[in-house]
N, C-alpha and C positions, 0 to 999 in steps of 0.2 A: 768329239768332246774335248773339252779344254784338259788340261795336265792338270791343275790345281782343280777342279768338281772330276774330273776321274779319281785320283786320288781320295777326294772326301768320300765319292759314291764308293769306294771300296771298303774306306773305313768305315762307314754307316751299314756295308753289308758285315762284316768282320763282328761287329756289334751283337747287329740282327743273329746272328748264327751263334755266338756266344751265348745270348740269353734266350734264343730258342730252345737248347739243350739246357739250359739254369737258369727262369726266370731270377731266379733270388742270388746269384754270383754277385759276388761283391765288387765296388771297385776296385781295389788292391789284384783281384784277382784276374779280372779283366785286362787290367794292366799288365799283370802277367804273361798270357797266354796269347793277347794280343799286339803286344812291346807299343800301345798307343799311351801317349802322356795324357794330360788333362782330361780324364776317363769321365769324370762330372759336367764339364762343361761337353766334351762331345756326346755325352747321351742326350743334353740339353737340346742341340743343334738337330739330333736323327730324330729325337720328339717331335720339335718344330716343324722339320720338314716329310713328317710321318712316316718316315723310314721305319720307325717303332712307335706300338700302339701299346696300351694295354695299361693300367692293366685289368682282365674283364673277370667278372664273378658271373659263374652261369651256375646252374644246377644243374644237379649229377641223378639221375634217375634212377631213384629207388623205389619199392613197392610204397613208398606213403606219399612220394612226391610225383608218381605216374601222372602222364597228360599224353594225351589218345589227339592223334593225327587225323582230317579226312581232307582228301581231293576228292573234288564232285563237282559233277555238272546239274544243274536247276535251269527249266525252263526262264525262271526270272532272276536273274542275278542280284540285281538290283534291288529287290524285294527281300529275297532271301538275307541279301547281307544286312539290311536295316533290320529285320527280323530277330536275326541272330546276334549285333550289337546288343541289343538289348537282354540276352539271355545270361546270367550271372554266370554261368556254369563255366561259358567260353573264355579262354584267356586271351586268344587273337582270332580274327575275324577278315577272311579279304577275298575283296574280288578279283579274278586274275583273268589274263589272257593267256593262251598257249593251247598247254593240253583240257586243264578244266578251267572251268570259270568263277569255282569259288572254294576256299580254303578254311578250314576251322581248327584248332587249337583249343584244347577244353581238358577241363578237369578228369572228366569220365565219359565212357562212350555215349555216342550221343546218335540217335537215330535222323537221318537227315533226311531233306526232300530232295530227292535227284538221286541221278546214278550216279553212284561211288567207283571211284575212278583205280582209289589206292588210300588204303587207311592200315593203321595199326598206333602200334604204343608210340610216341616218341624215346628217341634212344640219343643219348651222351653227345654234347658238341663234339666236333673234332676241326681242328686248325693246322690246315696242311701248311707244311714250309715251303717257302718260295725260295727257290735256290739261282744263284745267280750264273742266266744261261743264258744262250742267246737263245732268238726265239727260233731258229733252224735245229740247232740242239735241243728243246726242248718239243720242237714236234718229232723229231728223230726219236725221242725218250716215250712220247705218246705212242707213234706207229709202231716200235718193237713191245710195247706195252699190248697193243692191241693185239699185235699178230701172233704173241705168248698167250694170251689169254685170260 
């Protein structure tokens, strides 16, 4: 990689890690902590080249906001999920490939046609940090991960 985009990709991770631990740091303080100058114009450029996202409003799962998860499999997927588009209750609706073939998202539980694969309440985003590793290092990070338990 070039001298000048290594440097930039450093200062765009420097960024990313700063407002990871404090969406809400100010520039003043950014500046601070990370001795980068034009702290508004480089957030601009890691926006751009989506080094940083966000920012996301999601909902936080309390008893009045609950919505009930189901993996299942239905003989007819394709049926099923037209079926269930149309059902008010549902908040997302899809057909998949893998382990099951079709997925629902709903207000309250909901009895489905097929065998249930893995269902329950849904539970709180979570937005894991990407740390800047090489990829040898970070399958090294996975394998003692695994072999701990």
């Amino acid at each position: 990689m070039q001298p000048a985009l290594e440097k930039k990709r450093k200062k765009f991770q420097t960024l990313y890690e700063l407002l990871y631990t404090d969406y809400r740091m100010k520039d003043y303080r950014i500046s601070e902590k990370s001795g980068i100058r034009g702290v508004s114009k480089a957030l601009e450029e890691a926006w751009e080249y989506q080094y940083i996202l966000g920012p996301e409003a999601r909902i936080c799962s309390h008893a009045n906001t609950l919505e009930h998860v189901c993996f299942f499999d239905t003989e007819e997927p394709d049926i099923t999920y037209m079926k269930y588009r149309e059902d008010p209750r549902i908040v997302y609706n899809a057909q998949m490939y893998g382990f099951c073939n079709s997925l629902i998202i709903s207000k309250e539980k909901i009895d489905v046609e097929g065998e249930i694969l893995l269902e329950g309440p849904r539970s709180d985003y979570y937005v894991p940090f990407a740390p800047d590793y090489s990829s040898e290092r970070a399958s090294q990070n996975m394998q003692k991960w695994i072999d701990t338990g």
